[in-house]
NUKETI-480987 format. One record per residue (C-alpha): residue in one letter; x, y, z. Coordinates in steps of 0.2 Angstrom, whole numbers, plus 2048, in hexadecimal, padded with zeros to 3 digits. Example, Ala and Ser with C-alpha at 12.3 -4.5 7.8 and 13.67 -1.06 7.14 Angstrom:
// residues 2
a83E7EA827
s8447FB824
// end
This chain:
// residues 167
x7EB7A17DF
x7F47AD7EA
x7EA7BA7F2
x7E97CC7EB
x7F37D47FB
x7F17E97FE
x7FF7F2806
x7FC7F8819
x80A7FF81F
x81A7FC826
x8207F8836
x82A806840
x82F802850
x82D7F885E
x8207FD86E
x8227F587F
x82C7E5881
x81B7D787A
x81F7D9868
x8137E5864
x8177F1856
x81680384E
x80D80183E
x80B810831
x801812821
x802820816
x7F081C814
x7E281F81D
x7DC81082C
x7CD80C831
x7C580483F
x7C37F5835
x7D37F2837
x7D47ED846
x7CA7DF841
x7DA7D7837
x7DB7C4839
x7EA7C5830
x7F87CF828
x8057CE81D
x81B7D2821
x8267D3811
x8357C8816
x8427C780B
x8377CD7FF
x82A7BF802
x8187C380B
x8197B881B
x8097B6824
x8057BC836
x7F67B8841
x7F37C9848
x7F07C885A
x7EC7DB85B
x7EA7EA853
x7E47FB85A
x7E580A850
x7EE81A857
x7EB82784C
x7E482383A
x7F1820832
x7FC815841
x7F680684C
x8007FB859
x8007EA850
x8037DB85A
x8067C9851
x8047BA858
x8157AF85A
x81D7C185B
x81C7C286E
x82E7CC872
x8367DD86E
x8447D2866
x8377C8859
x8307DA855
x8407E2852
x8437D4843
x8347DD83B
x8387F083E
x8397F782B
x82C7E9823
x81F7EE819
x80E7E681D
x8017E1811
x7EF7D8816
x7E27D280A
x7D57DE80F
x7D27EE804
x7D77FA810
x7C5807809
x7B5803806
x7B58127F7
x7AF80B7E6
x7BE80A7DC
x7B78197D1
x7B88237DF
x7C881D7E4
x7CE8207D3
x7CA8347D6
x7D68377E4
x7E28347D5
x7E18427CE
x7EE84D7CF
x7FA8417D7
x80E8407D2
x81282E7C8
x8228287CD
x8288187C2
x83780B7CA
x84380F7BC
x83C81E7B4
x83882B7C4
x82B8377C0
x8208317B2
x8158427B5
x8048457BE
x7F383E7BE
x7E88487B1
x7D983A7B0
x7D282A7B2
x7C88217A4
x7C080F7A5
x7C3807792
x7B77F7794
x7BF7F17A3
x7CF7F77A0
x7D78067AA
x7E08157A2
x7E98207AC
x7EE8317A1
x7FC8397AA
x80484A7A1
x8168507A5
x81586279C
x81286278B
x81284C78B
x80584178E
x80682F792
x7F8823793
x7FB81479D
x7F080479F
x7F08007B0
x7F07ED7B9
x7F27EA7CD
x8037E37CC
x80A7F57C4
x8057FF7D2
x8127FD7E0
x80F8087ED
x7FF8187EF
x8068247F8
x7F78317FF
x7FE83C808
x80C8417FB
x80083E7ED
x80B8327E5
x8088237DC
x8188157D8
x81680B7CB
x8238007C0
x81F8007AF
x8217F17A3
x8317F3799
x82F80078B
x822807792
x82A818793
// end
């Protein structure tokens, strides 16, 4: 079973001539982070895994990352625009509570665009409904991990891809 892998940024740019990295989240980073044994780099659209070697955070939402068998500004150009996942839930915020930050964000679907905005939350029995209203509309939609492609905080904007005929 593969494990469940939570986007932590991307890599930017280079830094130095070692190999170390730029790496920025649209998410907040903690100091845990720079306990990461190990990270994630979408290559041709396949998570590789990567020792990580080092990782100190610069502000909180960018950290110099620096892999091992990455040891050259060359090896780190070859992954300047990768997004980078790790297996570590990147809060320690019940989900409850991570569900009301939510709230009033923009839903953005793959093939649809704007889906409308976060209204509420509601836990059926284990199961996750997000009700989004677009003016006069509202749409209920059942959530599931994979769906969710990308939380973006700072813009308030959540990226989903709907199942077809969804919308």
């Amino acid at each position: 079973m593969e494990p469940h892998l939570n986007l932590l940024g991307k890599i930017v740019k280079t830094h130095g001539y070692n190999g170390t990295m730029v790496l920025v989240s649209d998410q907040t980073l903690d100091d845990d982070m720079e306990r990461l044994e190990e990270i994630f780099a979408v290559i041709d659209g396949l998570p590789v895994p990567f020792p990580v070697e080092d990782l100190t955070l610069l502000t909180d939402t960018s950290a110099h990352l620096r892999l091992k068998f990455v040891g050259s500004q060359n090896e780190a150009r070859e992954l300047l625009g990768c997004e980078v996942f790790t297996t570590v839930a990147l809060n320690d915020q019940e989900p409850e509570a991570e569900f009301e930050t939510w709230m009033g964000c923009t839903v953005l679907d793959t093939r649809h665009g704007k889906v409308g905005v976060v209204k509420n939350m509601e836990d059926y029995n284990g199961n996750l409904v997000m009700q989004i209203v677009d003016g006069e509309k509202e749409t209920l939609i059942s959530l599931y991990p994979e769906m969710i492609t990308r939380f973006d905080h700072h813009a308030k904007n959540i990226y989903i891809t709907a199942p077809d005929g969804y919308f």
